[in-house]
C-alpha positions as CSV (number, residue, x, y, z in Angstrom):
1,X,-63.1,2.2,-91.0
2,X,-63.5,-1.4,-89.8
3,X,-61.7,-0.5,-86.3
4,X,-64.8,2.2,-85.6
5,X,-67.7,-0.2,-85.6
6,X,-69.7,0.0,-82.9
7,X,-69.6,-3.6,-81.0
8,X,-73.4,-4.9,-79.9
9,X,-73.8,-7.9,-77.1
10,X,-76.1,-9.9,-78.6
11,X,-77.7,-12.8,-76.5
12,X,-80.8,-15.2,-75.8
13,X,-82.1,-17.5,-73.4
14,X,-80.2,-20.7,-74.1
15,X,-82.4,-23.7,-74.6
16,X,-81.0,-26.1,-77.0
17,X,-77.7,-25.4,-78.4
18,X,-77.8,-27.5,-81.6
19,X,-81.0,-25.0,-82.4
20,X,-80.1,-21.7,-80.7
21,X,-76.6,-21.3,-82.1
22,X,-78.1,-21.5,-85.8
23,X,-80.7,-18.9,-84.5
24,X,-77.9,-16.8,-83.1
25,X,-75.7,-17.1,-86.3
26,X,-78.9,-16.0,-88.4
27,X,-79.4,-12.7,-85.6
28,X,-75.3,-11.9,-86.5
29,X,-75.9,-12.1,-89.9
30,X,-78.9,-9.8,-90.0
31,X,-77.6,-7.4,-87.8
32,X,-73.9,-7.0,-89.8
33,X,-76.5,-6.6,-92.9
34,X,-78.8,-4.3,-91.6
35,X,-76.4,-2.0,-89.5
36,X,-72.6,-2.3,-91.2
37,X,-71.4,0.0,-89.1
38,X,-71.8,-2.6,-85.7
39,X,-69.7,-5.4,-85.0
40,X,-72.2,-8.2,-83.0
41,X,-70.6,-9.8,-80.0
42,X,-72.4,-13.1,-79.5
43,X,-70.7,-15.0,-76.5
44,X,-72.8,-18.0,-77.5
45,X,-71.3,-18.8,-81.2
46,X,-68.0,-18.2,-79.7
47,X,-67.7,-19.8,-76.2
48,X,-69.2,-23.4,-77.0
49,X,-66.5,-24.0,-79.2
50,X,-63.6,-24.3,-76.4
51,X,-66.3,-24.5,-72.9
52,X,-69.5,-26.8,-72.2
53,X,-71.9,-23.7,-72.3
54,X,-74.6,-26.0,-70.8
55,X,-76.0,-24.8,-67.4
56,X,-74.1,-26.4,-64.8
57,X,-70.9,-25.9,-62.6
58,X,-69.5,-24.6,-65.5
59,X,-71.6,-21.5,-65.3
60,X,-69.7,-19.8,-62.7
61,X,-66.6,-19.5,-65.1
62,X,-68.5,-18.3,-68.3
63,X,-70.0,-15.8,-66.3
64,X,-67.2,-13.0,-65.9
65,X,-65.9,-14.0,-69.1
66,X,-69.3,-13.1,-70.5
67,X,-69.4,-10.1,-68.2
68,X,-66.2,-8.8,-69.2
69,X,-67.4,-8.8,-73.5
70,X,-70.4,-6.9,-72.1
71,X,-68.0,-4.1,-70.4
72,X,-66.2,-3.9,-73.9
73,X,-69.7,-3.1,-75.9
């Protein structure tokens, strides 16, 4: 069943976002292939898309947010 997946934090230093988010969808991808029973949690496809995930004041927001996915895996 879809709902007993095991959920996996997946992360990597964060250089370049225009060439580590690519990199990161390609690491998703081959984990859902190789495992199908884990559901990758990658806060770095997801929280770019609403935050500036750049290093910077806006750190110390993203932090617990990214702390509290790791509890949940």
């Amino acid at each position: 069943m879809e709902n007993e997946r095991k959920m996996v934090y997946v992360t990597m230093p964060v250089r370049r976002l225009e060439d580590d988010i690519p990199k990161m969808r390609r690491y998703c991808q081959l984990i859902t292939k190789e495992y199908p029973d884990v559901l990758p949690v990658a806060p770095l496809l997801y929280f770019p898309q609403f935050t500036d995930y750049r290093e910077g004041e806006n750190r110390d927001q993203l932090t617990p947010m990214e702390e509290r996915l790791l509890q949940q895996c």
